[in-house]
C-alpha positions in Angstrom: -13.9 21.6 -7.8 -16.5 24.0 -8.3 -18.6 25.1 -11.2 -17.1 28.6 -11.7 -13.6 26.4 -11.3 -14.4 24.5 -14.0 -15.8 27.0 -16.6 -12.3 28.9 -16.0 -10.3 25.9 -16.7 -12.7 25.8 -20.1 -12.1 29.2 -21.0 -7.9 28.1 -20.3 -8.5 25.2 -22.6 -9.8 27.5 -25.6 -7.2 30.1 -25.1 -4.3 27.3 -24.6 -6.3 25.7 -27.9 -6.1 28.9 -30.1 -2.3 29.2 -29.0 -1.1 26.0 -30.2 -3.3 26.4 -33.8 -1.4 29.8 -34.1 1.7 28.4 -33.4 0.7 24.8 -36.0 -0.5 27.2 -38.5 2.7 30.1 -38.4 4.7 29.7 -41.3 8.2 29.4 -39.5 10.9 27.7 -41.5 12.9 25.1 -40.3 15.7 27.4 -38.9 13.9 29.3 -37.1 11.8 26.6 -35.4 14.7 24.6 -34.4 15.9 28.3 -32.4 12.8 28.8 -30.6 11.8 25.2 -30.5 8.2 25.3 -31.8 7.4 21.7 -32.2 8.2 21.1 -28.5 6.0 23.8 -27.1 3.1 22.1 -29.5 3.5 18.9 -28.4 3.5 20.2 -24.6 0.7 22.2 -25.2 -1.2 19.6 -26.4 -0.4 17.2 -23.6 -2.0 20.0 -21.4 -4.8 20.4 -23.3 -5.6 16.7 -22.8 -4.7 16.9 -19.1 -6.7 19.8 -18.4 -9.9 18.5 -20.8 -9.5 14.9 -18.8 -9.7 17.0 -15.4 -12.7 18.8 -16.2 -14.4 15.8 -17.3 -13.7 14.0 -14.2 -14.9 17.1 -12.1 -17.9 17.4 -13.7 -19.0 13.8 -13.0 -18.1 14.6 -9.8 -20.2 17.4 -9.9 -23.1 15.2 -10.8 -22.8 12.2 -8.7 -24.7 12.3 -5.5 -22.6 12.7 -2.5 -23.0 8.9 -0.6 -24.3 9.8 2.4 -26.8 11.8 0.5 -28.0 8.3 -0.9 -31.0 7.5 0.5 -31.3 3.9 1.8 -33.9 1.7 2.0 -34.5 1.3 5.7 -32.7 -2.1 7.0 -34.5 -5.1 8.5 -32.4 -7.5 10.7 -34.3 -11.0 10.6 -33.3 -14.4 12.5 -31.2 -15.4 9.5 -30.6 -12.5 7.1 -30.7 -9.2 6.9 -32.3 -7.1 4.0 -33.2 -3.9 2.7 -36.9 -5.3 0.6 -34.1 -5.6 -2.3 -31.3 -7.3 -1.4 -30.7 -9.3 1.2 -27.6 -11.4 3.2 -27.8 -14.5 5.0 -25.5 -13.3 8.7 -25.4 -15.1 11.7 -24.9 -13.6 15.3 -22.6 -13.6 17.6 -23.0 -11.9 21.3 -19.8 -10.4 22.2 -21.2 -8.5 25.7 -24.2 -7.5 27.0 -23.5 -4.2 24.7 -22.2 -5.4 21.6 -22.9 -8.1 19.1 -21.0 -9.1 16.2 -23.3 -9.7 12.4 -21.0 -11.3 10.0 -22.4 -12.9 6.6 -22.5 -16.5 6.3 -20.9 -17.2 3.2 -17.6 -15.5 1.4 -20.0 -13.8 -1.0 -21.0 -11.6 1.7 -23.0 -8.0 0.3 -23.3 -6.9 4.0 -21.2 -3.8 2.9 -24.0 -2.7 0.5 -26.7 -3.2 3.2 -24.7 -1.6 6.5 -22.1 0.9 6.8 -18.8 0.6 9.1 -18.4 -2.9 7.7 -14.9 -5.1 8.5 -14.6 -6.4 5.0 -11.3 -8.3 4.5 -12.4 -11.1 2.1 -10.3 -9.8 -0.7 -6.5 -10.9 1.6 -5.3 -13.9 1.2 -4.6 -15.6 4.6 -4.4 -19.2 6.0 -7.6 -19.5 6.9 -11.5 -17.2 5.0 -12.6 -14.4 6.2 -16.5 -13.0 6.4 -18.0 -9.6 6.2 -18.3 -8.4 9.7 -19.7 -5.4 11.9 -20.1 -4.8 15.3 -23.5 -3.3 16.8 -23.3 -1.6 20.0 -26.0 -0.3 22.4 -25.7 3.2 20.4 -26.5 1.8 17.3 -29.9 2.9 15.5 -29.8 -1.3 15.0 -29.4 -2.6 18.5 -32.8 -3.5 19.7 -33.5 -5.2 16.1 -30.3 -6.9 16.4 -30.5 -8.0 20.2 -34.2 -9.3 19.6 -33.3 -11.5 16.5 -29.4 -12.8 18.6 -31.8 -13.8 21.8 -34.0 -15.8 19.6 -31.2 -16.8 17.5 -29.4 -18.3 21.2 -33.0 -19.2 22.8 -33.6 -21.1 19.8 -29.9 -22.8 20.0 -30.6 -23.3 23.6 -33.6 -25.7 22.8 -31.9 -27.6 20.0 -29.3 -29.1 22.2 
């Protein structure tokens, strides 16, 4: 909803507004309102003043609130055991799926990958018989790959010479 949208559902809500306090303060008598059913058409007026106030409210926050992917991130930095933004960070470990493609998933149920990362699996929140972590895949095309393949191979070389 644009601007212009919303300052002609304003200028509804005033003339809808002095409608219904004509109708409220009309001296009709009891007979007469029963025929044409005044109190109905107050009441429904006033239910779509509400509606159309509570519409206009929400558009205008929307109005205000930056877009997401106008958002600007703080860059990411993948490190052997966590990955962080300078502000917040998540412990992940690594797991090479191909030569092309690795899979980050947090290590604990808490996760907070999804505020660091987009395109993150998150299905923490269904219950199922056994937990599920945050998870995303990184593929050769991501801006992340060499920072993720450089902190996997010391993750595995490291692995490697602990066993």
């Amino acid at each position: 909803m644009t601007a212009n949208e919303i300052k002609k559902i304003q200028e509804l809500i005033e003339k809808t507004t002095e409608l219904r306090d004509a109708l409220l303060d009309a001296e009709i008598s009891d007979e007469t309102a029963e025929v044409i059913n005044t109190y109905n058409h107050i009441d429904f007026l006033s239910h779509q003043i509400n509606e159309m106030k509570w519409q206009v409210r929400v558009a205008e926050e929307k109005l205000k609130a930056v877009p997401k992917e106008e958002k600007k991130k703080a860059p990411v930095r993948f490190l052997m055991y966590k990955v962080t933004n300078g502000k917040d960070s998540v412990k992940i470990d690594y797991s090479r799926i191909s030569d092309t493609e690795i899979k980050v998933y947090a290590s604990s149920y808490v996760g907070g990958l999804c505020r660091l990362l987009d395109n993150v699996i998150d299905n923490t929140d269904s219950m199922t018989d056994y937990f599920e972590y945050e998870r995303v895949r990184i593929t050769t095309d991501s801006p992340y790959w060499k920072q993720v393949n450089a902190q996997c191979t010391k993750r595995e070389a490291k692995s490697k010479n602990n066993y």
